[in-house]
C-alpha positions in Angstrom: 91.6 113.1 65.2 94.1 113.3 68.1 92.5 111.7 71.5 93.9 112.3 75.0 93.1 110.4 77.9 93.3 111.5 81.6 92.8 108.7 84.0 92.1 110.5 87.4 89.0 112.1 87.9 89.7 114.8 90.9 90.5 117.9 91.2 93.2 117.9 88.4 91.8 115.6 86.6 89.0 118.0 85.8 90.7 121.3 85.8 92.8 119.9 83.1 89.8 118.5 80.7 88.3 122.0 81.0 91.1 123.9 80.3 91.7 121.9 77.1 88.3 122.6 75.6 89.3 126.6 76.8 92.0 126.5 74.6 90.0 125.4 71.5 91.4 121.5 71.4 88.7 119.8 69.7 90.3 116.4 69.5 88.7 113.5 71.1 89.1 113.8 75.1 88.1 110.6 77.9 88.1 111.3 81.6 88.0 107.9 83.3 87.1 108.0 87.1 87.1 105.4 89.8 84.3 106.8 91.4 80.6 106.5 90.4 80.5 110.7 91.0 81.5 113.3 88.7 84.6 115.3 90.3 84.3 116.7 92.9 85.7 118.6 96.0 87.2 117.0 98.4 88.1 119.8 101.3 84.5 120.5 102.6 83.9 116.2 102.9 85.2 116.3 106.0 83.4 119.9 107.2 79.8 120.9 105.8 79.3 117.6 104.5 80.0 115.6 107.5 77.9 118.1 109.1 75.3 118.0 106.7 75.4 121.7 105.8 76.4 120.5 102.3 74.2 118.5 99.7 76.6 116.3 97.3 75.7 117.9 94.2 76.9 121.1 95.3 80.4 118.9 96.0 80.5 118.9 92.3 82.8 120.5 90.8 81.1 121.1 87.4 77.6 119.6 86.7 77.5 116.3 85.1 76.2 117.9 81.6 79.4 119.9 81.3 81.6 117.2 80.2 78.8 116.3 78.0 78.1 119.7 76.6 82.0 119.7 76.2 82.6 116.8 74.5 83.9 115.1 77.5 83.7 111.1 77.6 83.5 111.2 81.5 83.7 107.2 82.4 82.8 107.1 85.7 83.2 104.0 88.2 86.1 102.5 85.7 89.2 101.9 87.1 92.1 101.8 85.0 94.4 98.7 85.0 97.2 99.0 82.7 98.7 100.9 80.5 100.4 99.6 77.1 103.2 102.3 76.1 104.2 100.8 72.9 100.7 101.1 71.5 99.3 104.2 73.0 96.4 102.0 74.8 94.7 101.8 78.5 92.5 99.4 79.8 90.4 100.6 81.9 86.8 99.1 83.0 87.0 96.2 80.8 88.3 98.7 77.9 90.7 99.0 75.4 91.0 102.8 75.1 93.7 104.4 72.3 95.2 108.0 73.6 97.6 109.8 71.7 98.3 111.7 74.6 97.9 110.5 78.6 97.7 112.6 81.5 97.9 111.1 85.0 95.9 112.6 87.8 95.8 109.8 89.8 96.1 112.1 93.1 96.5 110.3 96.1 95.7 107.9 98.8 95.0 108.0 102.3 98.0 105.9 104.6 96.0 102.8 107.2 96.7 101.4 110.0 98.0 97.7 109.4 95.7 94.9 110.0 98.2 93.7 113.0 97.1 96.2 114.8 93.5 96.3 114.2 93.5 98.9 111.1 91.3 96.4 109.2 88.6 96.7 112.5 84.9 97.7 111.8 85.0 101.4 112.5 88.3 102.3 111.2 87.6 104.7 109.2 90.0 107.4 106.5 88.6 110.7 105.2 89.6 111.5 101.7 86.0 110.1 99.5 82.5 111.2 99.7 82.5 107.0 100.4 84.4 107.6 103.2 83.0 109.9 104.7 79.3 108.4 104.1 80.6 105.6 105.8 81.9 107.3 108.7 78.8 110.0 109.2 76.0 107.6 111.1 78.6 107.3 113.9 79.3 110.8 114.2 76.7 111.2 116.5 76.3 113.4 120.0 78.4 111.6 122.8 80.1 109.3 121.1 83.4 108.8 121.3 86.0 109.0 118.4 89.6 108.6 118.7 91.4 110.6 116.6 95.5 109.6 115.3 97.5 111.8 113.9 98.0 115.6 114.9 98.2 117.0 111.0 95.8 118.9 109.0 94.0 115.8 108.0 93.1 115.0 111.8 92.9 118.4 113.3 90.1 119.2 110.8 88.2 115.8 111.9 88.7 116.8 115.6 87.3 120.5 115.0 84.0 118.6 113.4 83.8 116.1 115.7 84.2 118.2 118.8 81.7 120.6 117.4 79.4 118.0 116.6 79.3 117.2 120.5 81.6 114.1 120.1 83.7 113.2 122.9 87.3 113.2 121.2 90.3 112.3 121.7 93.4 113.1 119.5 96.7 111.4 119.6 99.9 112.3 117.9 103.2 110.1 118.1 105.7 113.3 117.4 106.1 115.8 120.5 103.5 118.3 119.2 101.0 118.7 116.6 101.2 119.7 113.0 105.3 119.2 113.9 106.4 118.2 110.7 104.5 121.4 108.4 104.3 124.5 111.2 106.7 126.4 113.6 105.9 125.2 117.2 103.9 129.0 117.4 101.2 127.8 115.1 101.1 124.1 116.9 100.9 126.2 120.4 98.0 128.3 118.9 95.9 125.4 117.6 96.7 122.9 120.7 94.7 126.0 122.7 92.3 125.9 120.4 91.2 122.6 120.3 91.8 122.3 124.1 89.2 125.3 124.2 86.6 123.1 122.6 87.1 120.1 124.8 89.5 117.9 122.8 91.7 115.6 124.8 95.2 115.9 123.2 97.8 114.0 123.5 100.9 114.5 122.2 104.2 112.3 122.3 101.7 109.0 122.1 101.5 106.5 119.9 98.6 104.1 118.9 99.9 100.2 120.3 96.7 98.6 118.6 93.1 99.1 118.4 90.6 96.7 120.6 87.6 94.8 119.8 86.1 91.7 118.0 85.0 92.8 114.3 84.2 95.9 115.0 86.7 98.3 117.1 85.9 99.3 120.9 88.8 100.6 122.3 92.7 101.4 122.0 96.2 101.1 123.9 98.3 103.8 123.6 102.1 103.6 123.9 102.1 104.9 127.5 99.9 102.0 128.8 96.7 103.8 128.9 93.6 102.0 127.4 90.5 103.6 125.7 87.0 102.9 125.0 86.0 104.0 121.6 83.1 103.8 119.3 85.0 104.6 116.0 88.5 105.7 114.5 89.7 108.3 112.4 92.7 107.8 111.1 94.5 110.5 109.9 98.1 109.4 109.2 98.9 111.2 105.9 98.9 110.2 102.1 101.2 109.0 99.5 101.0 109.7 95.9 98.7 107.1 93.8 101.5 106.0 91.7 101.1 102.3 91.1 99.3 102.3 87.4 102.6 104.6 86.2 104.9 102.6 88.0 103.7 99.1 86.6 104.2 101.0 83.2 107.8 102.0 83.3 107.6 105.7 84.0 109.9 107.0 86.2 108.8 107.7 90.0 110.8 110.0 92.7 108.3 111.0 95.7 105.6 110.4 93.1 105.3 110.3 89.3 108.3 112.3 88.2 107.8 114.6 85.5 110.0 118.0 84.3 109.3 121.9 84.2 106.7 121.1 81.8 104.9 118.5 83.3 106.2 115.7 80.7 107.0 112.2 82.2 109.7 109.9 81.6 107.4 108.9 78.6 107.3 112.2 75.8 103.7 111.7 75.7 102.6 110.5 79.2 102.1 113.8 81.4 101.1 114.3 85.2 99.9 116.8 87.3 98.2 116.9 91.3 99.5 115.1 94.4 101.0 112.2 92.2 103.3 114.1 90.4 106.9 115.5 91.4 108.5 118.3 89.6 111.6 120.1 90.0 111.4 123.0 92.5 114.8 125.3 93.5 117.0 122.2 93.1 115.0 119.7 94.3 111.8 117.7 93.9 108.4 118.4 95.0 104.8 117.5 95.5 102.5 120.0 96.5 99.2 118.2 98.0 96.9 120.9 97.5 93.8 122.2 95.7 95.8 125.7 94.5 98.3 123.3 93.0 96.3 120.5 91.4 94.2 123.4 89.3 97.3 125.1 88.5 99.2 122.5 87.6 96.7 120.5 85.8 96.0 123.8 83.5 100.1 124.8 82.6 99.9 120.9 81.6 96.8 121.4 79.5 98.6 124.2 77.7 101.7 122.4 77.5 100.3 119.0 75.7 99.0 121.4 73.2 102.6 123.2 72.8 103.1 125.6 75.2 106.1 124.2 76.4 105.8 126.8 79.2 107.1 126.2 82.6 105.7 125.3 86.0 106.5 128.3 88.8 104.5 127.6 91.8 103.5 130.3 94.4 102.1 127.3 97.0 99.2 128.3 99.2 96.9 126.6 101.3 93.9 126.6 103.8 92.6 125.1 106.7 89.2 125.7 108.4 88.7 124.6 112.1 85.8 125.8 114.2 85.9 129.9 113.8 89.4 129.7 112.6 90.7 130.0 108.9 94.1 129.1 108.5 95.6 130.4 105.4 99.1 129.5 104.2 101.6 131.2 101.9 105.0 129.7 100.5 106.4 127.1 102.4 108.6 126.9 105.4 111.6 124.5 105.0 114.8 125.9 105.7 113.4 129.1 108.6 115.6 129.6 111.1 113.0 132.4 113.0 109.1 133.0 113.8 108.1 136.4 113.7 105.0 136.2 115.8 101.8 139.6 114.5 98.9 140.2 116.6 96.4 142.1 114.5 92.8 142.8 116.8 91.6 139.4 116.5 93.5 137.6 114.2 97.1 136.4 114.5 100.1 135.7 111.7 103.4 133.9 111.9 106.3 134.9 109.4 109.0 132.7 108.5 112.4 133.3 108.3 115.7 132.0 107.1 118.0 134.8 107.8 116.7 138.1 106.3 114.4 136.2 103.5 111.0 135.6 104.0 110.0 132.6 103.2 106.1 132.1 104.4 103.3 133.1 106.5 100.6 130.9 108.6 97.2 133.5 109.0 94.8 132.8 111.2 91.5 134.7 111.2 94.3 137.6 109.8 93.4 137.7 105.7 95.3 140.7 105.2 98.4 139.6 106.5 97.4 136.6 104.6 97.4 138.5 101.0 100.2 140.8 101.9 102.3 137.8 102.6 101.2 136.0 99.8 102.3 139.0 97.8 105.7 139.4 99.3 106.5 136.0 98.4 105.0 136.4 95.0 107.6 139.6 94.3 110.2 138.3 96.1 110.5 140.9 98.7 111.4 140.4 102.3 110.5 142.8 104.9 113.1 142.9 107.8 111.8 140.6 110.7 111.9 143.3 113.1 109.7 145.5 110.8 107.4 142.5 111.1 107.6 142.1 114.6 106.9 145.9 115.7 103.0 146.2 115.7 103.2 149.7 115.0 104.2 148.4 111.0 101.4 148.9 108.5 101.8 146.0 106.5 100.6 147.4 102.8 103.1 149.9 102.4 105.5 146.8 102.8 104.8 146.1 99.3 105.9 149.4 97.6 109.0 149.5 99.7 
């Protein structure tokens, strides 16, 4: 009986267990997990859960009996430590496990300060597992204060909790503005307001010289001279693909695990899907770190280890909740050239171009422009920027043009 192994027990990891079993494979399939938690999901940690509007089973991304109704050896606090190509075998938690076919969802991990500069402090703290954020939530408490680096996603979202929480934060970001390296300087100008409305000090064009304090952090210096007193960290610096199991086995890695159209490695029955994996997009190569893209991913890989051979064709979205606001995302921005800039009542959208071709749209509070724009992209049609731009435009009609 044929046996395939996933080793990554996230998001992908379990959307591409259960979509095997939904295609009728009823081989032999192990799910080995780091963790001592079912999957689970990981964008509301660092929202309802840190706020305690969310209990951890309801993190779960399936039950626990669904991988045992399913068939589903689900090894859960296992790490895996090697993986022998030759002879199909992984060892993982003391193990010697036999796969005839190996996905890798190994997703991805959160970048740290060094220990030179006081990453390795007592209060230091990353948001990306429930551990994490355990660890983080007794000193998330009213009128403390919590310095904040890094001005992405990652940290914005902490800052939005923290400050609404009744924290006393303070954000710094090393690049001129916030969110610089993923949004027009439109969507950074909307969401500096917004956290400036709720009391965040944010400061922009400053670096982090080294955190303060004996065993446990108490303060900062910042690269303009100025000095902090803090009571914890969030550090919120980015990630980089979990690539080091593949890597130590001789699969090919480019910005992650690289694997083709299909989802195959360098290895014919080795296969990868999630934030660890690269796959060729318009030319180039590209990870996606997001949930849309793990579950979609994850399942064309499913149908392709059982011979689907079918192609991957991402339409990227994402999402970003802070205080009242939902950001949603469509397509992605590399290469615009122009902002178009919608008011619509009390929601806002900015359009991307390059030239006449739209290329994506940032939404906030504005779920129609949102779904038009996503469905634009999704048919290849570009509205002209000034159409856009006029408010008089009904967008829907856009579509059938």
């Amino acid at each position: 009986m044929s046996h395939i192994v996933v080793i990554g027990a996230g998001q992908a990891g379990s959307a591409l267990v259960a979509k095997l079993r939904a295609l009728d494979f009823t081989g032999k399939i192990t799910l080995i997990g780091e963790e001592g938690v079912p999957p689970y999901q990981r964008p509301p940690l660092s929202k309802k859960y840190l706020l305690g509007e969310m209990e951890v089973e309801r993190l779960y991304l399936r039950p626990e009996s669904f991988y045992q109704d399913n068939g589903i050896d689900l090894l859960l606090s296992d790490t895996a430590v090697s993986i022998d190509r030759a002879d199909k075998v992984v060892v993982a938690g003391g193990k010697a496990i036999a796969y005839d076919q190996l996905a890798l969802t190994t997703g991805s991990v959160p970048r740290r300060l060094p220990g030179s500069i006081g990453g390795t402090l007592e209060g230091v703290h990353v948001v990306r597992t429930l551990a994490d954020v355990d660890e983080m939530a007794p000193a998330c408490v009213e009128g403390a204060r919590v310095l904040i680096i890094g001005g992405g996603y990652i940290g914005l979202e902490a800052a939005a909790v923290a400050a609404s929480r009744g924290l006393n934060v303070t954000l710094v970001e090393m690049a001129d503005r916030i969110l610089q390296r993923v949004a027009a300087p439109e969507t950074s100008d909307f969401f500096r307001d917004l956290h400036k409305g709720h009391g965040v000090d944010m400061r922009e064009g400053v670096g982090l010289t080294r955190l303060l304090g004996e065993g446990h952090v108490t303060g900062a210096e910042l690269s303009d001279g100025t000095v902090l007193d803090v009571d914890f960290v969030i550090v919120g610096v980015g990630i980089t693909p979990a690539t080091e199991l593949a890597e130590a086995a001789g699969v090919t890695i480019d910005n992650g695990i690289a694997v083709d159209e299909f989802g195959r490695t360098s290895d014919p029955v080795i296969w990868s899907a999630g934030d660890c994996a690269s796959f060729p997009y318009k030319g180039n190569r590209m990870r996606l770190e997001s949930v849309q893209n793990a579950i979609d991913q994850a399942e064309l890989v499913a149908a392709n280890m059982l011979g689907a051979e079918k192609a991957y064709a991402p339409y990227p979205w994402f999402w970003s909740d802070q205080y009242d606001v939902k950001l949603q995302i469509a397509g992605l921005n590399t290469g615009y050239d122009r902002v178009v800039v919608r008011n619509d009542g009390d929601g806002q959208s900015h359009w991307y171009y390059a030239g006449e071709t739209l290329l994506a749209v940032d939404a906030m509070n504005d779920p129609r422009a949102y779904m038009i724009g996503k469905r634009l992209l999704e048919m290849g049609k570009s509205p002209s920027p000034d159409l856009i731009a006029d408010p008089a435009t009904e967008l829907k009609p856009l579509l059938k043009a």
